[in-house]
C-alpha positions in Angstrom: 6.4 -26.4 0.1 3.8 -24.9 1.9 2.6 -25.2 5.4 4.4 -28.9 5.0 2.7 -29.5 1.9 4.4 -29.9 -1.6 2.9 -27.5 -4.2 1.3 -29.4 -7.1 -1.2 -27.7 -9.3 -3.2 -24.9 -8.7 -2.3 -23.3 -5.2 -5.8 -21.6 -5.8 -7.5 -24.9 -5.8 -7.6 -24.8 -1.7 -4.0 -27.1 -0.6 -2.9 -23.8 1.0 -6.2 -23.2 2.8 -7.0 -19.9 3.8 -4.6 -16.7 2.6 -4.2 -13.1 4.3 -2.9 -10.4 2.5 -1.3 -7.9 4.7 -2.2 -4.5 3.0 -3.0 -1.2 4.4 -6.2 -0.6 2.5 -9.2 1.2 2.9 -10.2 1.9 6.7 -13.9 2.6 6.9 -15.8 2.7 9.5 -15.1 2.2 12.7 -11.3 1.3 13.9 -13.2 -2.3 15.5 -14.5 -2.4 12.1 -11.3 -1.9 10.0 -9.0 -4.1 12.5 -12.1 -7.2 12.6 -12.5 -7.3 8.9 -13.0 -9.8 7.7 -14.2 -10.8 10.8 -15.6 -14.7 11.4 -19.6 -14.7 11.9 -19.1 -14.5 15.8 -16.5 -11.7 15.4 -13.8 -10.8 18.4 -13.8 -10.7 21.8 -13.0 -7.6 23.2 -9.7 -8.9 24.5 -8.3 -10.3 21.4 -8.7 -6.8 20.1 -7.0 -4.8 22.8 -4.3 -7.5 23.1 -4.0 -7.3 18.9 -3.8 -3.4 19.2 -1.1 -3.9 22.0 0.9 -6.4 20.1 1.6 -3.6 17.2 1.9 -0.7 19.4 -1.2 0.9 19.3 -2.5 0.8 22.3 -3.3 4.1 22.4 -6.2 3.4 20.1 -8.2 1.2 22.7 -10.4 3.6 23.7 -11.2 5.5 20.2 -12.1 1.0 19.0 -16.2 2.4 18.3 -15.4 6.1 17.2 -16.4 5.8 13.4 -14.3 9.4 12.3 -12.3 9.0 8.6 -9.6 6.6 10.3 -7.4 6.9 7.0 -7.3 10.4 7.0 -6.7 10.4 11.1 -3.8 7.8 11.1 -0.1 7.9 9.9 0.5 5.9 7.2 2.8 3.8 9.7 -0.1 3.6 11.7 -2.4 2.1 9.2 0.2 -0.6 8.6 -0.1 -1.7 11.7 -3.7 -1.7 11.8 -3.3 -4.3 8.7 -1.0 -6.2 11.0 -3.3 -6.3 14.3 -6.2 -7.3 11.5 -3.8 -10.5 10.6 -2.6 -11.4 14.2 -7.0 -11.2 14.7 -8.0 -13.1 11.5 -5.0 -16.1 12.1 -4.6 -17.3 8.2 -2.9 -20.4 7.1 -0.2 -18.2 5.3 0.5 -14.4 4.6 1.6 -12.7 2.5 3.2 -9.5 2.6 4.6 -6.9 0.0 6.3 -4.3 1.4 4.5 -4.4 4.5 6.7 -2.4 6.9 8.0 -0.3 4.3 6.3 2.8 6.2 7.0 2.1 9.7 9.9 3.4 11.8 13.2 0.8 12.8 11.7 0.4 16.1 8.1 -0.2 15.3 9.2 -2.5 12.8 11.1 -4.6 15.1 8.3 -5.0 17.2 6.4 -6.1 14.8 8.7 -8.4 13.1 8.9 -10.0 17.3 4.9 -10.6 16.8 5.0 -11.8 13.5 7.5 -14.8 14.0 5.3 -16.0 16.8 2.4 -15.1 15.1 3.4 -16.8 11.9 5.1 -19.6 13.7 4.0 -22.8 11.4 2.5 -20.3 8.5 3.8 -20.2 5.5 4.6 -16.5 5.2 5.7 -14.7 2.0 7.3 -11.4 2.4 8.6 -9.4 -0.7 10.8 -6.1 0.9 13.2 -4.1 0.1 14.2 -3.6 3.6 16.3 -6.7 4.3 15.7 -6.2 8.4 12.2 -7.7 7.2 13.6 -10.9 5.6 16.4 -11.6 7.8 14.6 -14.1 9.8 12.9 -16.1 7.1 13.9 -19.7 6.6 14.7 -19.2 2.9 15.4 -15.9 1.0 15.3 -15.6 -2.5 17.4 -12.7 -3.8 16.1 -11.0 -7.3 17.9 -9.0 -9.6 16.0 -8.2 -12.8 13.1 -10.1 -12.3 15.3 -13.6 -12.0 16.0 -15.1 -8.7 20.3 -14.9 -8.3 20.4 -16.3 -4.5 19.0 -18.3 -2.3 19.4 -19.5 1.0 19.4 -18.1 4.8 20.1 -14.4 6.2 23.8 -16.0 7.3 24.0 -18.2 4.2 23.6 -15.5 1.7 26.0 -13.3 4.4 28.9 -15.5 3.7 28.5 -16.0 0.2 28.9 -12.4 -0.3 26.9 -11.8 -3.6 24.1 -9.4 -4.3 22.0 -9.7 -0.7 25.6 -9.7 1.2 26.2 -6.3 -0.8 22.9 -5.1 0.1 23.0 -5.8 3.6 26.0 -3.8 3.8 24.8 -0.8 2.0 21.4 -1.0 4.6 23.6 -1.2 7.6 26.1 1.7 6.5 23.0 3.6 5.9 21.2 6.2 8.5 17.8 5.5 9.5 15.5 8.0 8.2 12.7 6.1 8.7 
């Protein structure tokens, strides 16, 4: 299922609409730039930008939006994943997808953006592959992988109380210090 829909066929052939990889490629040009792309022929209003910036923490970055300095040379790498997200809360896709997308960012900076991201993705079909468990917990259905074949599925509790490979996991994450 996706966005309501069952998959049949190609999902390339347009049933899942528009897609949005959230990646923390190449920032050129200025930060408006990097954040709007790909922007929609009228772009953004100035707004949706500063409130996008706010929503993942930056908003420290208002003011530097038309400065056109190497952005990924000038931001943490934390910091360009949240760029990537402000660029996804900007473009609203049918579905995301994310791999690893807060593996740089520190427990409280994720958590704020994970708070955006369920509204933001509220009635998206989001995809999320992580290691960091924190990021799945709130998905409606996790699949659990061990040697490139799915061994679990179900919810964050679910999967909790069965106490199989994602139980152990979520053990080992919780007894473990946050270097992040």
């Amino acid at each position: 299922m996706a966005s309501g829909e069952k998959l049949r066929g190609d999902p390339a052939d347009g049933l899942l609409g528009e897609p949005f990889d959230v990646v923390d490629g190449q920032l050129i040009g200025t930060l408006r730039f990097a954040i709007s792309y790909p922007a929609p022929v009228e772009g953004y209003a100035e707004a949706e930008v500063v409130e996008a910036l706010r929503a993942v923490g930056l908003p420290q970055l208002v003011d530097l939006l038309d400065d056109d300095r190497m952005w990924a040379q000038v931001l943490s790498q934390g910091e360009q994943q949240r760029v990537a997200f402000a660029r996804a809360l900007l473009y609203k896709p049918d579905w995301l997808f994310m791999d690893e997308a807060t593996s740089a960012l520190d427990t409280r900076t994720e958590r704020l953006i994970q708070q955006n991201l369920r509204e933001v993705s509220r009635g998206l079909t989001t995809i999320i592959i992580a290691h960091r468990l924190s990021t799945v917990a709130h998905a409606d259905q996790i699949l659990v992988m061990d040697g490139g074949r799915i061994v679990e599925r179900g919810t964050h509790v679910s999967l909790q109380e069965a106490n199989g490979v994602y139980g152990a996991l979520w053990r080992k994450q919780l007894e473990a210090p946050d270097v992040s």
